[in-house]
MARNU-46551 format. One record per residue: residue in three letters; x, y, z of N, C-alpha, C, O in turn; residue number from 1. Coordinates in steps of 0.2 Angstrom, whole numbers, always signed. Layout:
ALA | X | Y | Z | X | Y | Z | X | Y | Z | X | Y | Z | NUM .
...
//
This chain:
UNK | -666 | +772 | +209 | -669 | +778 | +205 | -673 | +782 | +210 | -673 | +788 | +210 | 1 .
UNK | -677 | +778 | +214 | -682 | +783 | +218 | -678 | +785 | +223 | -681 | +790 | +226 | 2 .
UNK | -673 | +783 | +225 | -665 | +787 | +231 | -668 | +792 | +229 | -672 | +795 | +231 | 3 .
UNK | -664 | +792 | +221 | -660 | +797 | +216 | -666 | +803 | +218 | -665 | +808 | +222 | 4 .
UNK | -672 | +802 | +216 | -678 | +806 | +217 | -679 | +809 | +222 | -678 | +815 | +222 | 5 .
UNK | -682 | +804 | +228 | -678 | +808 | +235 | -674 | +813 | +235 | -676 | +819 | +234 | 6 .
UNK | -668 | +811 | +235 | -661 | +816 | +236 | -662 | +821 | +232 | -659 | +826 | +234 | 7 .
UNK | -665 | +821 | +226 | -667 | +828 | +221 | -670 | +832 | +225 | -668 | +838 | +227 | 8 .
UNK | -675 | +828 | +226 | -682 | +833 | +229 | -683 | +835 | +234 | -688 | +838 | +235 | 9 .
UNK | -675 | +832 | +241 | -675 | +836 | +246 | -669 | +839 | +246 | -668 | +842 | +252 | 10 .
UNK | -664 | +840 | +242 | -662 | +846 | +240 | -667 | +853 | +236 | -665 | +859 | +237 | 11 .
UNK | -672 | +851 | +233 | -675 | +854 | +230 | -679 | +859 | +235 | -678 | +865 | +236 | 12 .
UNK | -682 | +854 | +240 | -684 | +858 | +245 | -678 | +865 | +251 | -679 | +871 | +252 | 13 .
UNK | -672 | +860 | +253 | -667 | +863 | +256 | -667 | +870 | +253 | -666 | +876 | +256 | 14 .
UNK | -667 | +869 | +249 | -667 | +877 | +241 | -670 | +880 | +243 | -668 | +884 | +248 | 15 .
UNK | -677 | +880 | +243 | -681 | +882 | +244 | -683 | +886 | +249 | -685 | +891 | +249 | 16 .
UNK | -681 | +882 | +256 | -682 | +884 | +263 | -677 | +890 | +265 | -677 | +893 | +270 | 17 .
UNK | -671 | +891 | +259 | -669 | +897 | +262 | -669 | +903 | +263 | -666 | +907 | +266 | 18 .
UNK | -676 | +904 | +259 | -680 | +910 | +260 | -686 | +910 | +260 | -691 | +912 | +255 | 19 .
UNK | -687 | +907 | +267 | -695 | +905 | +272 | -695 | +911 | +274 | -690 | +915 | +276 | 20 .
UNK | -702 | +912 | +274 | -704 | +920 | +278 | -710 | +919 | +282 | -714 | +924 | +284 | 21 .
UNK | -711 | +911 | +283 | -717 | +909 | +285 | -719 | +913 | +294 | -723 | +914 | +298 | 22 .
UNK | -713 | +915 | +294 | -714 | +917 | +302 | -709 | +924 | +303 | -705 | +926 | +299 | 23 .
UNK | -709 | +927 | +309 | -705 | +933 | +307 | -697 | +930 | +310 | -692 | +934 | +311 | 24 .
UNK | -695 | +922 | +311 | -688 | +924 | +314 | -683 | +925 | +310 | -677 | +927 | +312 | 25 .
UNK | -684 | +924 | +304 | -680 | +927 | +297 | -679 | +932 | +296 | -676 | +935 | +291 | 26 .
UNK | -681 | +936 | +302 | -681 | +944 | +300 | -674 | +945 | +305 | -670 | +950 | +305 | 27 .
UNK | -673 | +940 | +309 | -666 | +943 | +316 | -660 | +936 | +314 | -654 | +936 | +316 | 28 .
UNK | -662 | +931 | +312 | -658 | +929 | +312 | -655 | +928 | +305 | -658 | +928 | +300 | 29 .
UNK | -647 | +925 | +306 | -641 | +926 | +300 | -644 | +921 | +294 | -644 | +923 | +288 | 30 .
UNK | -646 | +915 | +296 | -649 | +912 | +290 | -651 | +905 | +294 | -648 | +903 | +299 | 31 .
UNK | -656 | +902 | +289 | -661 | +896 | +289 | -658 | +890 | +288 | -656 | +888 | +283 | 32 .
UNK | -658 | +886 | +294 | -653 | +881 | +298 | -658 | +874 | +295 | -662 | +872 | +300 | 33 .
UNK | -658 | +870 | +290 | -662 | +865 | +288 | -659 | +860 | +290 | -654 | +861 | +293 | 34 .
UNK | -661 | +853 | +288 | -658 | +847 | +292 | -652 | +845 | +289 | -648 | +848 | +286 | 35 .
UNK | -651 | +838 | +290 | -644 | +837 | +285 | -644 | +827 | +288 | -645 | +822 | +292 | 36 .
UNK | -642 | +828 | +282 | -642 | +817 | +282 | -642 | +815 | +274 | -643 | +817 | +268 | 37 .
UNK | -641 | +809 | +278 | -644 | +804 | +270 | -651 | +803 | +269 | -654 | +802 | +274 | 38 .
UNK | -652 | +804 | +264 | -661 | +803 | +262 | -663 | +794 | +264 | -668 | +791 | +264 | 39 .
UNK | -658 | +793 | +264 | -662 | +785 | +265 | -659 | +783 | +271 | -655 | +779 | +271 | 40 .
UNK | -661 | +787 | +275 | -657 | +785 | +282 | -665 | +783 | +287 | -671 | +784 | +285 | 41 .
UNK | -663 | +778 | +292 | -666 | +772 | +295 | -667 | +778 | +302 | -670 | +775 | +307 | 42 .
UNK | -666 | +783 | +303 | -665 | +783 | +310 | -665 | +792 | +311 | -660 | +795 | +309 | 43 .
UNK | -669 | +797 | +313 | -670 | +804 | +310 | -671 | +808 | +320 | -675 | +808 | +324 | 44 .
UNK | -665 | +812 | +320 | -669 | +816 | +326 | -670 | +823 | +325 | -667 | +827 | +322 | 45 .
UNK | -673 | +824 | +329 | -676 | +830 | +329 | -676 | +834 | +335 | -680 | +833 | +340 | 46 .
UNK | -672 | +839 | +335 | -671 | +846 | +341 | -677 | +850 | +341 | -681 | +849 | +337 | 47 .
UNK | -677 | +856 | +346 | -681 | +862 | +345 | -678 | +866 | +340 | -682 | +868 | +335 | 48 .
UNK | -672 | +868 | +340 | -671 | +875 | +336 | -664 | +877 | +334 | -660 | +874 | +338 | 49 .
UNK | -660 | +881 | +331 | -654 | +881 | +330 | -651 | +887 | +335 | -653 | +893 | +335 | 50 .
UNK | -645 | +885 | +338 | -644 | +891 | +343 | -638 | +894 | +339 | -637 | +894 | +333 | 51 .
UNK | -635 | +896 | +344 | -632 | +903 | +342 | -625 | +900 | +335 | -624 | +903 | +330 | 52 .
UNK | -620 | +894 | +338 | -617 | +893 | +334 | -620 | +888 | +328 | -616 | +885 | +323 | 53 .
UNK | -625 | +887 | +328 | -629 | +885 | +324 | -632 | +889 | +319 | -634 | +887 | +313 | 54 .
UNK | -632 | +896 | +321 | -635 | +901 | +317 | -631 | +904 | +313 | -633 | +907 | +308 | 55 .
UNK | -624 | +903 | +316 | -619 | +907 | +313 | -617 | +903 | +308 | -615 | +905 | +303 | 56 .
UNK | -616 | +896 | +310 | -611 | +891 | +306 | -616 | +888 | +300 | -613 | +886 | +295 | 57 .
UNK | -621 | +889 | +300 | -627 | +885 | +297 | -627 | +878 | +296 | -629 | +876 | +290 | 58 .
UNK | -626 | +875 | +301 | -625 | +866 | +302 | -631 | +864 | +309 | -632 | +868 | +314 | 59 .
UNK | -632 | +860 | +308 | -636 | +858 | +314 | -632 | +855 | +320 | -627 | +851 | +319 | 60 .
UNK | -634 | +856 | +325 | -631 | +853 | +329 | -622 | +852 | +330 | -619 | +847 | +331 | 61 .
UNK | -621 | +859 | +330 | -614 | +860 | +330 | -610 | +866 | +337 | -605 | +869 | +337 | 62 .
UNK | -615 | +866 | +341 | -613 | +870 | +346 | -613 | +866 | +354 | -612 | +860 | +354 | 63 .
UNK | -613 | +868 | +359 | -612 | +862 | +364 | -617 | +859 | +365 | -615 | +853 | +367 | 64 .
UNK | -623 | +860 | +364 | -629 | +852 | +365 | -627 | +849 | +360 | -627 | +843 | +361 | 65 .
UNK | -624 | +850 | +353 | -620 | +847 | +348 | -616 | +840 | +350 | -616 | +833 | +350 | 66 .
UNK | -611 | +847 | +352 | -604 | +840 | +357 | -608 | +835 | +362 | -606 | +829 | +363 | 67 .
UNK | -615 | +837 | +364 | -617 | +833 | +370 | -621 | +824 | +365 | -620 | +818 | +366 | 68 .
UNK | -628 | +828 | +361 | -625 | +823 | +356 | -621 | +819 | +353 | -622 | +813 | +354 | 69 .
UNK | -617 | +821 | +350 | -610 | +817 | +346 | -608 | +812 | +351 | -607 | +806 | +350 | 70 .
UNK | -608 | +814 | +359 | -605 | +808 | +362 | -610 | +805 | +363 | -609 | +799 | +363 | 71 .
UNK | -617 | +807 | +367 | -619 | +800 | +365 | -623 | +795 | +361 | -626 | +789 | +362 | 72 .
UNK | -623 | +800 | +355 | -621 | +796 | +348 | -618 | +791 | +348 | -620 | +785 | +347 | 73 .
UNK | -611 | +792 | +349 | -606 | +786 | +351 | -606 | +782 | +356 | -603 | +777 | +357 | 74 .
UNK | -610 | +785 | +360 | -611 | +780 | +365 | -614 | +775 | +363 | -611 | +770 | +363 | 75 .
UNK | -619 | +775 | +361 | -624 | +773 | +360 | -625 | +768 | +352 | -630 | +765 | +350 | 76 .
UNK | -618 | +770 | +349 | -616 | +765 | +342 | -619 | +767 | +338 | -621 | +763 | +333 | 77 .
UNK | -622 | +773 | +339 | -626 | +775 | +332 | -620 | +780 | +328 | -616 | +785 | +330 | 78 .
UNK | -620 | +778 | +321 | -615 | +784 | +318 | -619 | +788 | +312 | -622 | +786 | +307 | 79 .
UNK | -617 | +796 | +315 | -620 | +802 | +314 | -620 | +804 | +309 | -623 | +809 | +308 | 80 .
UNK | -618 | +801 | +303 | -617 | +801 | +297 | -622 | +797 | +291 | -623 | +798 | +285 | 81 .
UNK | -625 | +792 | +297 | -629 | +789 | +293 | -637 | +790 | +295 | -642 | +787 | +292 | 82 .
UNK | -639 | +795 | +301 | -642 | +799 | +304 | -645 | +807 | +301 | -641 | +811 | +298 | 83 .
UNK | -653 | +808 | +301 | -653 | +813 | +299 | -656 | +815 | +305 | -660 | +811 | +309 | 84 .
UNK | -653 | +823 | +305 | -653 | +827 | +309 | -655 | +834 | +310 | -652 | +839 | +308 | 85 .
UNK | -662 | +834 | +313 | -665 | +842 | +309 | -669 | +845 | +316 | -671 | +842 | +321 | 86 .
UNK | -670 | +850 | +315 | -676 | +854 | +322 | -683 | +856 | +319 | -685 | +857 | +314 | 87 .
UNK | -688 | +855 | +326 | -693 | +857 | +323 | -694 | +864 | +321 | -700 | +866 | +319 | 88 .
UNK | -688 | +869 | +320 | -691 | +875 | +320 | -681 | +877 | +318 | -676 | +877 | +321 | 89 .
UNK | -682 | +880 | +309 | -675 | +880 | +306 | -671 | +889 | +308 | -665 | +890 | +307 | 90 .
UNK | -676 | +895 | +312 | -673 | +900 | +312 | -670 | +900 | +320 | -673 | +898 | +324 | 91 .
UNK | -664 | +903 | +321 | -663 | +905 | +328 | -667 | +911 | +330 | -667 | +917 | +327 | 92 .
UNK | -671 | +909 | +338 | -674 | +916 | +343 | -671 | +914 | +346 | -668 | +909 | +347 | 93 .
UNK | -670 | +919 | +348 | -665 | +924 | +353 | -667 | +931 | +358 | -671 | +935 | +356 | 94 .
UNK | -664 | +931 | +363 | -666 | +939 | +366 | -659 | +941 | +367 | -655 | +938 | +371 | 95 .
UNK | -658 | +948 | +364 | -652 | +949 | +365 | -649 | +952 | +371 | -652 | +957 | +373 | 96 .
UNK | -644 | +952 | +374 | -640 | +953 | +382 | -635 | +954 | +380 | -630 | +950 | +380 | 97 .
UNK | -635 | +961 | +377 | -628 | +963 | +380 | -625 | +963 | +373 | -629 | +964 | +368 | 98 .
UNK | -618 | +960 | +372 | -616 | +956 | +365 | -618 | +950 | +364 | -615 | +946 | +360 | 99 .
UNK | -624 | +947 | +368 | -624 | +939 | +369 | -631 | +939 | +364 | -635 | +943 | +363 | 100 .
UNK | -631 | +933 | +362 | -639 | +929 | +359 | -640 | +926 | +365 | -635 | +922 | +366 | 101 .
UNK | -645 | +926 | +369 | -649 | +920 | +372 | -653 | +916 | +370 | -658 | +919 | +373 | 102 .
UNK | -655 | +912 | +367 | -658 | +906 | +365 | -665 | +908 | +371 | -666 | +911 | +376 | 103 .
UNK | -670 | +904 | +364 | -677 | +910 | +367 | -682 | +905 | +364 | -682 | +903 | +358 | 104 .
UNK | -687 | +902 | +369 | -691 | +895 | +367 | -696 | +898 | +360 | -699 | +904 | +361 | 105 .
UNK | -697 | +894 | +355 | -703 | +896 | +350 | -710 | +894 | +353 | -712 | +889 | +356 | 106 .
UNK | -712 | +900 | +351 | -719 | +900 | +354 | -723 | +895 | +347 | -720 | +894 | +341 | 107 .
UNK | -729 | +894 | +349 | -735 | +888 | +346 | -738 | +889 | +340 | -742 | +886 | +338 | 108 .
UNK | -735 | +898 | +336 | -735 | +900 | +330 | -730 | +899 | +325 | -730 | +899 | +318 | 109 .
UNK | -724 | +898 | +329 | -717 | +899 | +324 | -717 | +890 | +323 | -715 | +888 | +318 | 110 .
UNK | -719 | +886 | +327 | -719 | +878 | +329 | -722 | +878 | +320 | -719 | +876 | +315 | 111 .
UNK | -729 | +880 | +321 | -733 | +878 | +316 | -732 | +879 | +310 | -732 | +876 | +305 | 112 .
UNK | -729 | +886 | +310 | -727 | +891 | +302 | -722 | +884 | +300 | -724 | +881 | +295 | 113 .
UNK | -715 | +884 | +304 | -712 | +879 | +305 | -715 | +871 | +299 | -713 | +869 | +294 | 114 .
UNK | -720 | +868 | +305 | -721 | +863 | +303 | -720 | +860 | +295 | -717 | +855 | +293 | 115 .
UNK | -723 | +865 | +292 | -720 | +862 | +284 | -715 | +861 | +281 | -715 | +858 | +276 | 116 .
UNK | -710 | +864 | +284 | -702 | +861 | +282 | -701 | +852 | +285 | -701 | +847 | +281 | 117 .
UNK | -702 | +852 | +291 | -703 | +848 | +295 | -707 | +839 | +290 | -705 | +833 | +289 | 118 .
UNK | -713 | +842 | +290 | -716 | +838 | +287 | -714 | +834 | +279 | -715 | +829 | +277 | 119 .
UNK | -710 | +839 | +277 | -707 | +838 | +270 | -701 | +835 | +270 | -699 | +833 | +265 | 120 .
UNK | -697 | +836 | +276 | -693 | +830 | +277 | -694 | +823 | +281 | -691 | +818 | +280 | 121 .
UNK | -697 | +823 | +285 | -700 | +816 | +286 | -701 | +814 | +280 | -698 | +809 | +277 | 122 .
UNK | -706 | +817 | +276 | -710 | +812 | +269 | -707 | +811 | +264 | -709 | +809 | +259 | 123 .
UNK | -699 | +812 | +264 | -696 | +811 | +260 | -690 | +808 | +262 | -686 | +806 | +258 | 124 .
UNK | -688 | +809 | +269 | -684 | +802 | +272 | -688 | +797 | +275 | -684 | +793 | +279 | 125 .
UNK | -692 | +797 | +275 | -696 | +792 | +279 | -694 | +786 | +284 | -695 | +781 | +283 | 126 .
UNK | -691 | +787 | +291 | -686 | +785 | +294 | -690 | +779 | +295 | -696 | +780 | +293 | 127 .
UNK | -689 | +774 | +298 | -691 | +769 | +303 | -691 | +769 | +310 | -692 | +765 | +314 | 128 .
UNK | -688 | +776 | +312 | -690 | +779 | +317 | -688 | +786 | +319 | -682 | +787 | +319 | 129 .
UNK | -690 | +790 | +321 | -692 | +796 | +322 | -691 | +798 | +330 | -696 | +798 | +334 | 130 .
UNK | -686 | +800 | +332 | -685 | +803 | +338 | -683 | +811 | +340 | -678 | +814 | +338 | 131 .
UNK | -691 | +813 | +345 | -691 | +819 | +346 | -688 | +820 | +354 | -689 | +818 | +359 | 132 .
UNK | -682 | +825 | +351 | -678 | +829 | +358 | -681 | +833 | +360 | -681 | +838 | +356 | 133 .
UNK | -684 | +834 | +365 | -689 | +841 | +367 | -694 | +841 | +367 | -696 | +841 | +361 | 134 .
UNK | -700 | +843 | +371 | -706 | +846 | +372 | -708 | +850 | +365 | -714 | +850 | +364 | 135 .
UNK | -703 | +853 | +361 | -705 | +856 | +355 | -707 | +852 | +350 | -712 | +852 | +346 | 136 .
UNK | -699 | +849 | +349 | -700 | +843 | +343 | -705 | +837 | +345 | -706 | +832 | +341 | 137 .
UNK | -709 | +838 | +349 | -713 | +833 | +351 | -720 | +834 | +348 | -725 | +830 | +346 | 138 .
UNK | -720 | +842 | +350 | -728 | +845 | +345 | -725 | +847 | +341 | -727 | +852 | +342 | 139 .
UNK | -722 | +848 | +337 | -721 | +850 | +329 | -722 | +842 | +327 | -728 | +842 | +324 | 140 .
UNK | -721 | +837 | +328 | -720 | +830 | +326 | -727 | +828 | +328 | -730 | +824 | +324 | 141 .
UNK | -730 | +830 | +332 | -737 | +826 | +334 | -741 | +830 | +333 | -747 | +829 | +332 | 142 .
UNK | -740 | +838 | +333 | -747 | +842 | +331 | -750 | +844 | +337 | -756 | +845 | +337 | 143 .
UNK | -748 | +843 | +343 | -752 | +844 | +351 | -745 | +844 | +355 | -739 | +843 | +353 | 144 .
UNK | -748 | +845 | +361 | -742 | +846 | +366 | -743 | +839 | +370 | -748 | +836 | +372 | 145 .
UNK | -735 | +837 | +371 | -733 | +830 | +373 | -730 | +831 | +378 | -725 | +835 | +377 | 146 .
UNK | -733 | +828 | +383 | -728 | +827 | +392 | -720 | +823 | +389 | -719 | +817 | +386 | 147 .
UNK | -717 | +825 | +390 | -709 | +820 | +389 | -712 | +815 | +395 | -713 | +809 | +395 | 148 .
UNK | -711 | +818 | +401 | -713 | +812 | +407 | -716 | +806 | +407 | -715 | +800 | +409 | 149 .
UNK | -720 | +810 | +402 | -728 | +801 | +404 | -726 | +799 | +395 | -726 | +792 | +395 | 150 .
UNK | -724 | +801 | +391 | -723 | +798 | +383 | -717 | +793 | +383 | -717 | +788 | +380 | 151 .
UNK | -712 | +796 | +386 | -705 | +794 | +385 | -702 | +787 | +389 | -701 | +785 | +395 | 152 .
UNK | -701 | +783 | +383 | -697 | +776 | +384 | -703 | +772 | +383 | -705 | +768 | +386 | 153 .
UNK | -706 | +774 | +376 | -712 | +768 | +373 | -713 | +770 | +365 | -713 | +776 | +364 | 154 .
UNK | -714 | +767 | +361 | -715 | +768 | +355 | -722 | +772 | +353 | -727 | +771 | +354 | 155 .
UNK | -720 | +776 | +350 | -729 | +782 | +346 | -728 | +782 | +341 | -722 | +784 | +339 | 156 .
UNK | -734 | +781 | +337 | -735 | +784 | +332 | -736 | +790 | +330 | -739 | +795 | +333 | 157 .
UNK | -734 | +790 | +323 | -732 | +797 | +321 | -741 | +799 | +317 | -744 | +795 | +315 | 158 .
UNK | -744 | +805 | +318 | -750 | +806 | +314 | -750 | +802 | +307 | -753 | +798 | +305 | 159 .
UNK | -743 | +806 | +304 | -745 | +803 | +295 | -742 | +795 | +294 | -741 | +792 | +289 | 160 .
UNK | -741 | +792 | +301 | -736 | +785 | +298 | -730 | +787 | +302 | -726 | +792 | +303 | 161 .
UNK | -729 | +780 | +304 | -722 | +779 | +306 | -720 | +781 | +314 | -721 | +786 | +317 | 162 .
UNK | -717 | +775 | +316 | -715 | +777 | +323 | -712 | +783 | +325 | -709 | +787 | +321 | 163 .
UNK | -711 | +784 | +335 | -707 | +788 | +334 | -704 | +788 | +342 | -705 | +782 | +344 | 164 .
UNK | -702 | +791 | +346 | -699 | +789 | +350 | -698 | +797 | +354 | -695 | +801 | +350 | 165 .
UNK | -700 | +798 | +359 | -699 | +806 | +363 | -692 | +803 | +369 | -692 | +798 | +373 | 166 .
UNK | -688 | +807 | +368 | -682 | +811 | +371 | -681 | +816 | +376 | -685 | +820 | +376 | 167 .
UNK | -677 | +817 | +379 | -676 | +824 | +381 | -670 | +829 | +376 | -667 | +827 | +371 | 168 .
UNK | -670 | +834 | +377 | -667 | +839 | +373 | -660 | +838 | +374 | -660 | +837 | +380 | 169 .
UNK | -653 | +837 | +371 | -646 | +836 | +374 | -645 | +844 | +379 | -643 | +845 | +384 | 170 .
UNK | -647 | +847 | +376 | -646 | +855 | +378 | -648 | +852 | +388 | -644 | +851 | +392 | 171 .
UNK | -654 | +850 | +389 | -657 | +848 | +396 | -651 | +845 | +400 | -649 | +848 | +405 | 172 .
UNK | -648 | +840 | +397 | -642 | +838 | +402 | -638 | +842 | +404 | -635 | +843 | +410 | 173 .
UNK | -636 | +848 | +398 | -630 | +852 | +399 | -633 | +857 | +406 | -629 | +860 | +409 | 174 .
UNK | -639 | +858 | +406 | -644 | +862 | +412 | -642 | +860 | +417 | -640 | +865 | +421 | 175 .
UNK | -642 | +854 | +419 | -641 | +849 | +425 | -634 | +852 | +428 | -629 | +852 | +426 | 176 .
UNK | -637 | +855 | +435 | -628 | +857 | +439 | -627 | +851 | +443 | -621 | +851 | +443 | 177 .
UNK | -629 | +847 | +446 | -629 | +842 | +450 | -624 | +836 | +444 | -627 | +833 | +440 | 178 .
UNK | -618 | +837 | +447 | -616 | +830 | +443 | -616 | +824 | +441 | -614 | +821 | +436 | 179 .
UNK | -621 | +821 | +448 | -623 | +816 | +447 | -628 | +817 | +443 | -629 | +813 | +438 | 180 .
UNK | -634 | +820 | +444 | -639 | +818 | +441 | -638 | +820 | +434 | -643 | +818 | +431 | 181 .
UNK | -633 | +824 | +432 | -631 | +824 | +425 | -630 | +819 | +421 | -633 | +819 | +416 | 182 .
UNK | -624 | +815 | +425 | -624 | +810 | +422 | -629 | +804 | +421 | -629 | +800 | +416 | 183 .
UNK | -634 | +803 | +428 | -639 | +800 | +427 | -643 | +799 | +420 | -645 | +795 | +417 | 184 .
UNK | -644 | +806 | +421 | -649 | +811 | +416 | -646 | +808 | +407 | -649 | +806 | +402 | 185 .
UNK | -640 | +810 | +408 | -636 | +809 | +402 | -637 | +799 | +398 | -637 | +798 | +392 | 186 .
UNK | -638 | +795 | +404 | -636 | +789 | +404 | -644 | +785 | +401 | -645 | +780 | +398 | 187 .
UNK | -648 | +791 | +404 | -656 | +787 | +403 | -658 | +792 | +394 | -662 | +790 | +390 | 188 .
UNK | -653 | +798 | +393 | -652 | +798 | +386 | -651 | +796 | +380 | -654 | +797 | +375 | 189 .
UNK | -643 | +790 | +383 | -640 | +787 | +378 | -645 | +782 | +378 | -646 | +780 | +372 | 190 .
UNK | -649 | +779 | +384 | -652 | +771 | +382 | -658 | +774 | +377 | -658 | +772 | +372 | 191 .
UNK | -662 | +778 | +379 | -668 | +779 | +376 | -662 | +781 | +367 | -665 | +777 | +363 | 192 .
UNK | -659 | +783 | +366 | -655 | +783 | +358 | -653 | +776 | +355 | -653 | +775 | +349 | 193 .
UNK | -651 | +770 | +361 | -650 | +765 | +357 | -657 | +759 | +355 | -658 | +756 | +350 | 194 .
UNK | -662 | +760 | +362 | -667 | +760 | +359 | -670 | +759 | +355 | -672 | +754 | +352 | 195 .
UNK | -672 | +768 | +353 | -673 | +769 | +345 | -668 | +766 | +341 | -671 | +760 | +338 | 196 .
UNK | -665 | +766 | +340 | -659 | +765 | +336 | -658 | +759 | +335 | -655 | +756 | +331 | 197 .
UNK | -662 | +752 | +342 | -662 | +745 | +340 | -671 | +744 | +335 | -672 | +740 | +332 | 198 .
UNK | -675 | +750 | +338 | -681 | +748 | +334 | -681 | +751 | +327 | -687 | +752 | +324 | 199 .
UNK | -676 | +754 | +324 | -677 | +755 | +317 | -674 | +751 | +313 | -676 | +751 | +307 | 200 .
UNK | -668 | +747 | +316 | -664 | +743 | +312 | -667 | +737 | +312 | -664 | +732 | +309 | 201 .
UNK | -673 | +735 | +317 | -675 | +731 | +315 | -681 | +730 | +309 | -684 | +725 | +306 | 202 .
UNK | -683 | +738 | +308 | -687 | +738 | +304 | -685 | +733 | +297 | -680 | +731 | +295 | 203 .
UNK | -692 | +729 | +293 | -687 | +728 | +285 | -688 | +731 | +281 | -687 | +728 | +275 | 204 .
UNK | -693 | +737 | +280 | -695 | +739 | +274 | -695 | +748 | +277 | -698 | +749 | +282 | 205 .
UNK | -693 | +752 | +272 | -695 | +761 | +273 | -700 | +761 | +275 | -703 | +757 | +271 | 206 .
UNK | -703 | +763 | +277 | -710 | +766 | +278 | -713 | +770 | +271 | -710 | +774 | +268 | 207 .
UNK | -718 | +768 | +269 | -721 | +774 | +264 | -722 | +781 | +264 | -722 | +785 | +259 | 208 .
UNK | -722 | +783 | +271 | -722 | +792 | +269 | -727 | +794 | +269 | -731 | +792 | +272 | 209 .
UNK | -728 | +801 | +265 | -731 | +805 | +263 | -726 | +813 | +263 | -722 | +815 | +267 | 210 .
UNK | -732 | +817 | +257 | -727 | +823 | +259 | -733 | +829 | +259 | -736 | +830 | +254 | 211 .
UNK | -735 | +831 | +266 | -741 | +835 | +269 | -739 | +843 | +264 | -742 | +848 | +265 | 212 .
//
């Protein structure tokens, strides 16, 4: 019964977010890119922002940082299905070039407007662990700016409850022109995913929550 609740209430929400005006990027792009998963899911990550095929398809994580996830997703034996998956920040920025959207970092205003989508999905999936891809997703989740460098490959706590685990962005690997250290790069990825993925399944109880 309290799933059921859940899954009510963050549908309820999803509704709601589709016409966020907390910040101006609603004003340029197609529409409002919210997360997607099971509500009683063990295992929650979190990107910067929805890019271009993200913006048009309205799915998270469906354009090539997408593909780069999925595999090592499967690398890493976690399945994406039972994974929720959302960004710290649901509108695409962009600057425009030409015919092109180039993907455009959110400044520490749109982060915060942001924040309470964010917030209202942790508190009602309450993961057992909580992994941030990104320097963004790291302050939207922590409320301050987090070095990936010195934070990443240890466990943190999250401000309201609940672990959480910093990452790099899958987008970052695709950066990398050096193949090897791509692959490198891609390799200290999957571990840092199964990691996580082996400290939340050890969890034995949801965490309690809260909804900010």
């Amino acid at each position: 019964m309290a799933e059921q609740q859940d899954a009510s209430a963050l549908a309820a929400v999803r509704a709601e977010a589709q016409a966020c005006t907390r910040c101006d990027l609603y004003r340029h792009a197609t529409q409002m890119v919210f997360g997607e998963g099971p509500v009683d899911a063990r295992l929650m990550l979190v990107g910067e922002a929805p890019g271009d095929q993200e913006d048009l398809q309205g799915g998270v994580f469906v354009g090539p940082a997408g593909r780069v996830l999925d595999r090592a997703l499967a690398d890493a034996g976690i399945d994406r299905a039972r994974t929720y998956l959302s960004n710290a920040v649901k509108h695409f920025k962009f600057e425009p070039r030409g015919k092109w959207r180039l993907h455009a970092k959110p400044d520490a205003g749109e982060i915060t407007a942001c924040r309470w989508w964010l917030d209202q999905e942790v508190g009602l999936i309450r993961p057992a662990m909580t992994v941030a891809m990104g320097a963004t997703a790291a302050r939207a989740l922590f409320g301050r700016v987090m070095t990936i460098g010195r934070e990443r490959g240890r466990v943190l706590e999250l401000p309201g409850g609940g672990e959480a685990w910093i990452t790099v962005h899958p987008s970052y690997v695709l950066r990398i022109q050096d193949e090897a250290l791509a692959e490198e790069e891609y390799a200290r990825f999957v571990d840092d995913l199964k990691k996580a993925a082996a400290r939340s399944a050890r969890a034995s109880d949801r965490p309690s929550g809260r909804l900010l």
